[in-house]
Structure formats: C-alpha cells, structure tokens
One Martini backbone bead per residue (centre of mass of N, CA, C, O) as a GRO file, in nm:
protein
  235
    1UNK     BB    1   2.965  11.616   6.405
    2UNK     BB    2   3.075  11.910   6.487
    3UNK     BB    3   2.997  12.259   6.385
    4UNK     BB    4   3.208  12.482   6.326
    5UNK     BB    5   3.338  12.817   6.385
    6UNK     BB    6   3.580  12.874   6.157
    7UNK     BB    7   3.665  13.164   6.273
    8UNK     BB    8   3.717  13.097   6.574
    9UNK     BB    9   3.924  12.848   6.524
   10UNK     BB   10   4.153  13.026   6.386
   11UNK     BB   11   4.182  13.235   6.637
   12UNK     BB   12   4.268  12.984   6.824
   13UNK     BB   13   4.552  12.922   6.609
   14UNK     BB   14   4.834  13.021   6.544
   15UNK     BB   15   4.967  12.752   6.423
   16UNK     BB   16   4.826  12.548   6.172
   17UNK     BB   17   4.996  12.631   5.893
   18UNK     BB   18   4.835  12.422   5.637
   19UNK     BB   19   4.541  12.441   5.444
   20UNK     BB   20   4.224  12.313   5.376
   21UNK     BB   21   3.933  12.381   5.207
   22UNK     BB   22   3.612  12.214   5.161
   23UNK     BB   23   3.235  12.288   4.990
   24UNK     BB   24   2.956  12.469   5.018
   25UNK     BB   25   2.742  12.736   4.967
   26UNK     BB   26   2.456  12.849   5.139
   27UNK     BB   27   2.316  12.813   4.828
   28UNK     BB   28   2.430  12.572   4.654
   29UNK     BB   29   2.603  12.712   4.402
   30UNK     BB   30   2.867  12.636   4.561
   31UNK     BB   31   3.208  12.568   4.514
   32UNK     BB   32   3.465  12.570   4.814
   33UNK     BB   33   3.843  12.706   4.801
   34UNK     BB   34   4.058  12.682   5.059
   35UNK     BB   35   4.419  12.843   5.100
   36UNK     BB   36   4.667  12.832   5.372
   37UNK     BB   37   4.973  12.982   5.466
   38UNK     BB   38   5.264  12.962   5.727
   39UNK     BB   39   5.524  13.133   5.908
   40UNK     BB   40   5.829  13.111   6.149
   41UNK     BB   41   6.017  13.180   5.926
   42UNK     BB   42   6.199  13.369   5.700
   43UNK     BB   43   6.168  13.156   5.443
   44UNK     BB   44   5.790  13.122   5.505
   45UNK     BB   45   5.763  13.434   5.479
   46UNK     BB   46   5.889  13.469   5.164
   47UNK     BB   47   5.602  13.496   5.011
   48UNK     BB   48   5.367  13.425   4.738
   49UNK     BB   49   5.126  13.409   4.561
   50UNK     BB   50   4.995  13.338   4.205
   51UNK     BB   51   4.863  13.332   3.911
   52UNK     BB   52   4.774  13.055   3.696
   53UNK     BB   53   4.619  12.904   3.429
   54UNK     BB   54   4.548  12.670   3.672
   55UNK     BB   55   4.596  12.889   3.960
   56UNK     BB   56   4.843  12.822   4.174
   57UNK     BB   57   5.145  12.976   4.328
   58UNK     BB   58   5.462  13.004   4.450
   59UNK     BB   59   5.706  13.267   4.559
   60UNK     BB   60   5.929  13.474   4.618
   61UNK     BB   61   5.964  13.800   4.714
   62UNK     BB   62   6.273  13.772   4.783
   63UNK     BB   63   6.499  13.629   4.655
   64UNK     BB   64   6.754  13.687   4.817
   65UNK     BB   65   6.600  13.556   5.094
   66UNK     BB   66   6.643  13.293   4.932
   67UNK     BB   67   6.753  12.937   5.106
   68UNK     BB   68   6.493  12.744   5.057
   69UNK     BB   69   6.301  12.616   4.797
   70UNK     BB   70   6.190  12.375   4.930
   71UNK     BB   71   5.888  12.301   5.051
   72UNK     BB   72   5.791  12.657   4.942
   73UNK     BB   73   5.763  12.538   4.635
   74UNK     BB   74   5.467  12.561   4.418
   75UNK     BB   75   5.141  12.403   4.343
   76UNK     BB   76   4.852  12.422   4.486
   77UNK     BB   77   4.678  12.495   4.240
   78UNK     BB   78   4.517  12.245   3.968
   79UNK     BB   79   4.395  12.153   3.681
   80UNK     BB   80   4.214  11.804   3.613
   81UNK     BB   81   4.032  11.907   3.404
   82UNK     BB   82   3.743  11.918   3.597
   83UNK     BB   83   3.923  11.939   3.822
   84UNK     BB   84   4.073  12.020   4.150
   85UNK     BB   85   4.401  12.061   4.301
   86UNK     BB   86   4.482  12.051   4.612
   87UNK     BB   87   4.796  12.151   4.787
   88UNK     BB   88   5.108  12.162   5.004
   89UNK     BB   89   5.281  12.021   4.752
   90UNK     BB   90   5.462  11.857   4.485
   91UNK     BB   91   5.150  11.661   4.472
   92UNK     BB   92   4.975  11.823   4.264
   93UNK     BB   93   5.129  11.688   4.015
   94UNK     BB   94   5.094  11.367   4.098
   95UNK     BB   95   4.781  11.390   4.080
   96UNK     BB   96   4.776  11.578   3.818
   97UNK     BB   97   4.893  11.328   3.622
   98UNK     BB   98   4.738  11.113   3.706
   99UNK     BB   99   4.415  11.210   3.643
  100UNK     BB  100   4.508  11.243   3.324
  101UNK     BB  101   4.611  10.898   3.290
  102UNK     BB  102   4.323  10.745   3.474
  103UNK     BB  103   4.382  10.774   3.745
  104UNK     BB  104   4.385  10.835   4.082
  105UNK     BB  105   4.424  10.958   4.390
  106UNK     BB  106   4.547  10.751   4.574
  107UNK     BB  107   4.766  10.641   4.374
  108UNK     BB  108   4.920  10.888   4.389
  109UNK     BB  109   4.964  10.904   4.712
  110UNK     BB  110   5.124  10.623   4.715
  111UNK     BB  111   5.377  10.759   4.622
  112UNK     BB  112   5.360  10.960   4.915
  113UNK     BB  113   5.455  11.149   5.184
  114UNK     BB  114   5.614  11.294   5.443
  115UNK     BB  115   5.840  11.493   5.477
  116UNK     BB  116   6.164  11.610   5.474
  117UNK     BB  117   6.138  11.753   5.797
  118UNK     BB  118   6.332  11.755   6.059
  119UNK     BB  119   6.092  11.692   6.347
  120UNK     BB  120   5.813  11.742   6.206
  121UNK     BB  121   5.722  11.563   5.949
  122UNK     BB  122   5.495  11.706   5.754
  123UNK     BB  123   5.195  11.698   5.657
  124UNK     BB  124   5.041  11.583   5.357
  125UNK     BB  125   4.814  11.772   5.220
  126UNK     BB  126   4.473  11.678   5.006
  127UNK     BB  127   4.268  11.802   4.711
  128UNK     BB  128   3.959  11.676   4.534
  129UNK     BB  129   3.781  11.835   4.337
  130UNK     BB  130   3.450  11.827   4.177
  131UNK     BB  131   3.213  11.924   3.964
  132UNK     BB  132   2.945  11.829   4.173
  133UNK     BB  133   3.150  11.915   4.467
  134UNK     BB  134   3.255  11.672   4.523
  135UNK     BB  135   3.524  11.497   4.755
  136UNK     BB  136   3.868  11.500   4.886
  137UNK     BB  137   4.080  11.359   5.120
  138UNK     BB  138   4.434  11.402   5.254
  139UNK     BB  139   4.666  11.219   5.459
  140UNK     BB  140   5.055  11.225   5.527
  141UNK     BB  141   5.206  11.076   5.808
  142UNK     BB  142   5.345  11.037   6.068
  143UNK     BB  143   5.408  10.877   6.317
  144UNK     BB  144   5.442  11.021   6.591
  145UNK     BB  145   5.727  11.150   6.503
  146UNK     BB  146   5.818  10.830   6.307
  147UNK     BB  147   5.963  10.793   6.031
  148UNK     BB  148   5.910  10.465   6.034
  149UNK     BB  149   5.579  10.567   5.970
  150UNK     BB  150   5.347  10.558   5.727
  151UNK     BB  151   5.037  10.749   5.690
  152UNK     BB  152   4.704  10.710   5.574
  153UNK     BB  153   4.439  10.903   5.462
  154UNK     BB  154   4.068  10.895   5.375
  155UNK     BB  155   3.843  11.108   5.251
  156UNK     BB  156   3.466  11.117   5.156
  157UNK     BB  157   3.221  11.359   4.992
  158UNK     BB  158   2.940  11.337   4.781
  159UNK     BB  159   2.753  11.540   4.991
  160UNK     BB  160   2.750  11.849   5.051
  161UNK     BB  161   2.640  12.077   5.244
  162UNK     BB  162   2.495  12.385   5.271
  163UNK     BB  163   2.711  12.560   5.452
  164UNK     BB  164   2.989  12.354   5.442
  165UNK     BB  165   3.294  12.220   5.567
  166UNK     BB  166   3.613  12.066   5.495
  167UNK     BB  167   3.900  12.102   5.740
  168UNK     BB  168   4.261  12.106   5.698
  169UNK     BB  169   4.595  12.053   5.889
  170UNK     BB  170   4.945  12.017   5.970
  171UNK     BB  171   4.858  12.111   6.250
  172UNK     BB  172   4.761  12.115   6.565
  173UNK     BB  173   5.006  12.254   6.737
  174UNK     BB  174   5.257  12.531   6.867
  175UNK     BB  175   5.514  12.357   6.884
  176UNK     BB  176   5.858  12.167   6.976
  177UNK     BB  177   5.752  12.012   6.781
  178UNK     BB  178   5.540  11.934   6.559
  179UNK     BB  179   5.202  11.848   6.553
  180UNK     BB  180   5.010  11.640   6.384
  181UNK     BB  181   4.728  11.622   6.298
  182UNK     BB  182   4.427  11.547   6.423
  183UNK     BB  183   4.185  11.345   6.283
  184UNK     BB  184   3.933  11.483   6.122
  185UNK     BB  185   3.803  11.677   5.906
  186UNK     BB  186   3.668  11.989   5.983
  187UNK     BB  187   3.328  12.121   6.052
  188UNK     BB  188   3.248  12.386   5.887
  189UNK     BB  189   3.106  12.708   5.835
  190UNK     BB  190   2.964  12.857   5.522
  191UNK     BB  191   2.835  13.212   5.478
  192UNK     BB  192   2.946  13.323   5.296
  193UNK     BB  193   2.853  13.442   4.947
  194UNK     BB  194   3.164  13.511   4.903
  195UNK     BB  195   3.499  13.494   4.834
  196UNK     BB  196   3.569  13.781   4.944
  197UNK     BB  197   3.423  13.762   5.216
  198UNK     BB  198   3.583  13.484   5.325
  199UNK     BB  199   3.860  13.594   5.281
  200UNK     BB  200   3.867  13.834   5.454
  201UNK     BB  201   3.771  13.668   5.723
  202UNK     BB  202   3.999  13.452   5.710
  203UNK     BB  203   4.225  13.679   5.735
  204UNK     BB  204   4.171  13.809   5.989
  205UNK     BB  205   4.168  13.514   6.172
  206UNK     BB  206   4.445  13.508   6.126
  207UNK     BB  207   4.744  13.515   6.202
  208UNK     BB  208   4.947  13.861   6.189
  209UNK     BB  209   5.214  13.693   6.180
  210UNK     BB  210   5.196  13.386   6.046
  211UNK     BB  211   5.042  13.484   5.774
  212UNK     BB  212   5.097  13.474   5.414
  213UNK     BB  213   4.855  13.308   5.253
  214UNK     BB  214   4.546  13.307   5.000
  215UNK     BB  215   4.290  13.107   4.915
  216UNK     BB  216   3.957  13.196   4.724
  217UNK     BB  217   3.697  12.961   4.577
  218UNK     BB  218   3.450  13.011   4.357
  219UNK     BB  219   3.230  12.728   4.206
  220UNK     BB  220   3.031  12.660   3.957
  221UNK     BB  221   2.790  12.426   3.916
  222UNK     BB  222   2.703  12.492   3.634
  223UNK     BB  223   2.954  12.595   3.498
  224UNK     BB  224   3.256  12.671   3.639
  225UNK     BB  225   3.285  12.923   3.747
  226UNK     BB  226   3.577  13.107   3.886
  227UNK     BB  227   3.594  13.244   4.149
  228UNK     BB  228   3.906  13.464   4.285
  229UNK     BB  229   4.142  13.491   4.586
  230UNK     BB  230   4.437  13.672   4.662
  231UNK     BB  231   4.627  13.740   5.022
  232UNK     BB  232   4.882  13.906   5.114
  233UNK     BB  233   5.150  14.010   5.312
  234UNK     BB  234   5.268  14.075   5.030
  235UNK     BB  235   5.253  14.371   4.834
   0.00000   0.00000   0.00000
C-alpha cells in the first residue's frame, strides 16, 4: 500500500468525519494516537474535548445551544489497563467493559453496530493501542448506505513501522448522504518529534470551516508516559 503524506491528505478533504490516527513516531520511541472530529451541523460543530483522568471526553462548549446530546457526547479516548481504546462513539465504554473483563476488542465490538443516523448511518470507528506499540483498528458500517447489513471490518498490525501510522475516517466524501469510508485504513507518514508539532500540524491542515477538535499523544514505549496536547475551536 502506498505510504501517503498526512497533511496533504487531510487538506484534500473537507469533510472526513471523524477520524483516528495511530502508528509509532518516526524515532520508534513513541506510540502515536490522534482523533479528531468535526462538524457541518451546529449541534456537532457546538463541542469541545476536555482531559479526564483516563483521557479525553466531548462536552459542549454552550449548554444552552445543546440541542441532542445522542451520538456527539461521549468518551473518545480511555485508558483500559495498560491499552487505550480510542472510539468516535460511546463504544468506547464497551470495548474498555469488555477488555476489563478479560474479553476482546473484537468481541466488544460484535455487540454493536453503525449509529442510528438516517440516512448518513455513520460508522462505528474504533482502535486499541497496547502497549507494545502493536494496535488494532477496526469499522463497523452500513452496506452502501443500506441499513438492512450491518458490516465489521478489523485490522491488526503488530509491528508498525517507524515514522507511520494507519488512518480511518468516517466518511469517504463530502456528500449528502454522506458515503462511509471505503476500503482499509491508510498508510501514512509520521514525522513530527512530538505530539506539539503534530498536532499543530494537523490541525492546520484540518479543513477551518468544519473542525471541531483534535486530540494528539505520544505514549512512550519504555516508560508508558503519554505526553498529550488538545485542540478546540472553540476555546
């Protein structure tokens, strides 16, 4: 698969969605985790992430202009032991019960489906770094926009490589209805230093009408320590 360049990906698409990043720093010395969401409604685009003691949740930034909380209030990112499971929805809760439990991520993930948004019926998007570095992705989508089949995608990569990370998003293009990402999570380079460079980077990069928030960490492999930076539009 060819190894595309973030930023330039990211500048070519309006309206990806929400998106999850992970892959490992180009020093091989951090494992790397980006989300970021956005938004073309002004209930989706009225948000703000926020840390929490296990990472980072959604709130809105004006209670008063909060018109449904369903499907844009949640937890993206939470640690579950020594993994963190980043999620665009409150499967987030299910994968980190189950891996609690001594379940699986897949097995999490088999218990849910793509939201109940007609007729976008936006799909599920999910990852669990451990910590090794190794990570798992996976989508769970309607058929072509076809709520009567619900599809389950997973990815495992066990060894990624220095200086890349693979990429999923919610949409493919900017349409209405909006058509669910196709095909596998992409290859992309990762060369910022640190969480900082990256996320300024990719927030640049992000489109300035439509996004919303982003969240970038770098976790190191030795020790565990996550350095992490968040990004509002609304600040």
């Amino acid at each position: 698969m060819e190894k595309l360049d973030l930023l330039d990906y990211l500048r070519q698409r309006p309206y990806p969605g929400r998106g999850i990043l992970l892959g490992r720093s180009a020093d091989g010395k951090n494992a790397v985790i980006a989300y970021f969401i956005m938004g073309r409604s002004e209930n989706s685009r009225n948000r703000v992430f926020e840390a929490t003691e296990d990472g980072i949740r959604t709130r809105a930034y004006d209670e008063s202009r909060m018109t449904d909380p369903s499907l844009i209030i949640y937890h993206p990112v939470r640690l579950a032991g020594r993994g963190v499971v980043v999620t665009n929805g409150d499967q987030t809760d299910t994968v980190r019960d189950y891996l609690l439990e001594g379940r699986t991520f897949a097995e999490a993930l088999r218990t849910r489906c793509f939201e109940p948004d007609p007729p976008n019926y936006t799909p599920r998007i999910s990852g669990l770094l451990s910590p090794d570095g190794s990570f798992k992705l996976s989508i769970l989508k309607s058929s072509d926009g076809d709520p009567g089949c619900n599809q389950r995608f997973f990815y495992e990569y066990d060894a990624p490589l220095a200086g890349e990370g693979r990429l999923i998003h919610t949409y493919q293009d900017n349409a209405d209805p909006l058509p669910s990402f196709e095909g596998e999570p992409r290859r992309v380079s990762l060369d910022a230093p640190d969480a900082r460079t990256l996320a300024d980077r990719m927030w640049e990069s992000l489109n300035e009408d439509n996004k919303v928030s982003l969240y970038v960490c770098y976790r190191s492999l030795e020790t565990g320590e996550m350095d992490a930076v968040i990004l509002n539009k609304h600040v």
